[in-house]
C-alpha positions in Angstrom: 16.0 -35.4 86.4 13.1 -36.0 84.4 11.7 -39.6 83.8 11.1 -41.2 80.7 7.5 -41.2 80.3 7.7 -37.3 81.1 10.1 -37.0 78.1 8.3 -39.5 75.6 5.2 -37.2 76.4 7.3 -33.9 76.0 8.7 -35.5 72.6 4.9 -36.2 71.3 4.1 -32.6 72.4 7.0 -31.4 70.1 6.5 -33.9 67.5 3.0 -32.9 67.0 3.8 -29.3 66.9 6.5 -29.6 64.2 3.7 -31.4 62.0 1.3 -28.2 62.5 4.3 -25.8 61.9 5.4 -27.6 58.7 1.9 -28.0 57.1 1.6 -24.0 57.6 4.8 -23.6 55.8 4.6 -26.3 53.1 1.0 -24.4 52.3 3.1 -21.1 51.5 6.0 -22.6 50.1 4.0 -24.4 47.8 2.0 -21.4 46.5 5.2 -19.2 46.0 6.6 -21.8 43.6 3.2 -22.0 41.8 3.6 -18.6 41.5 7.2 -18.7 40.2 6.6 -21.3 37.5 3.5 -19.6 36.0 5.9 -16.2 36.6 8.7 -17.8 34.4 6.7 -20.4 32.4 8.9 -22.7 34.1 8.6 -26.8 32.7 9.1 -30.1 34.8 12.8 -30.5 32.9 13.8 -26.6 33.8 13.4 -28.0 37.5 14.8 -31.5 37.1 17.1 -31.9 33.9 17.4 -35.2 32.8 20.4 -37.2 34.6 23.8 -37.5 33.6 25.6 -40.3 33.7 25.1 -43.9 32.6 22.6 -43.6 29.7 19.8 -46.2 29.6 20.4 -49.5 28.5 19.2 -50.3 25.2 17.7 -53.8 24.2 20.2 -55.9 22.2 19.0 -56.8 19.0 18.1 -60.8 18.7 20.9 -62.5 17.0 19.5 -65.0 14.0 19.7 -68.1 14.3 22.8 -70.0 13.2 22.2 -73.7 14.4 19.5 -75.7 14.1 18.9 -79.3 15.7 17.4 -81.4 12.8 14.9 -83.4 15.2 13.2 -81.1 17.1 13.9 -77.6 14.9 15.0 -75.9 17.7 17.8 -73.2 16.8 20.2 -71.6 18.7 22.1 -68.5 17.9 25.6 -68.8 19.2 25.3 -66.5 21.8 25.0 -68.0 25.9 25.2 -71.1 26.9 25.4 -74.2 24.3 22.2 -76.0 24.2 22.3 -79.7 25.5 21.6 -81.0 21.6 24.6 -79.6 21.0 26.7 -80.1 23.6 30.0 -82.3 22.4 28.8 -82.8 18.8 30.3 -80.9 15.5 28.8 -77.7 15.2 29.2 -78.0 11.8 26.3 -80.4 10.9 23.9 -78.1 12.7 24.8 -75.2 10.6 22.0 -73.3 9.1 22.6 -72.8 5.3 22.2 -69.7 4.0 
C-alpha cells in the first residue's frame, strides 16, 4: 500500500504533466479555430448568439410629480412609499395643479 506523501507526490507528477499536455493542445486548438473564422469570416455573434430568455430590463420612465409639500417644495410622485409630510393628511391639498 502506498503512503500518502508517495501519492501527493505522484498526484503533483500528474498534475504538472496534464498542464504541459494541455498548453500543447490549447496552442493547436487555438490556431485551427483562427483558421476557421478567417476560413468562414466567422463574427463573435455567429459563435455566441445573443441569449434567449428574459430580455433586459429597461429603466422605468420617472413618473412627474403629483404632490407637492408647500413648506419645503418637496414633491412626490405617487409611486412607493408615502413621504412622512404626507403621511395621515388629505392628499388633496398637496395636489399639484395643472
Amino acid at each position: 500500500m502506498s503512503t500518502y506523501k508517495a501519492l501527493r507526490e505522484q498526484i503533483e507528477r500528474l498534475t504538472q504533466k496534464a498542464e504541459a499536455a494541455r498548453a500543447v493542445e490549447l496552442q493547436a486548438v487555438i490556431a485551427e479555430i483562427r483558421a476557421r473564422v478567417s476560413e468562414y469570416g466567422l463574427t463573435e455573434k455567429d459563435i455566441f448568439p445573443p441569449r434567449r430568455g428574459r430580455p433586459a430590463k429597461t429603466a422605468k420612465p420617472v413618473a412627474a410629480p403629483k404632490y407637492r409639500d408647500p413648506k419645503t417644495g418637496q414633491t412626490w410622485s405617487g409611486r412607493g412609499r408615502t413621504p412622512a409630510w404626507l403621511k395621515s393628511k388629505d392628499r388633496g391639498r398637496f395636489l399639484i395643479k395643472g
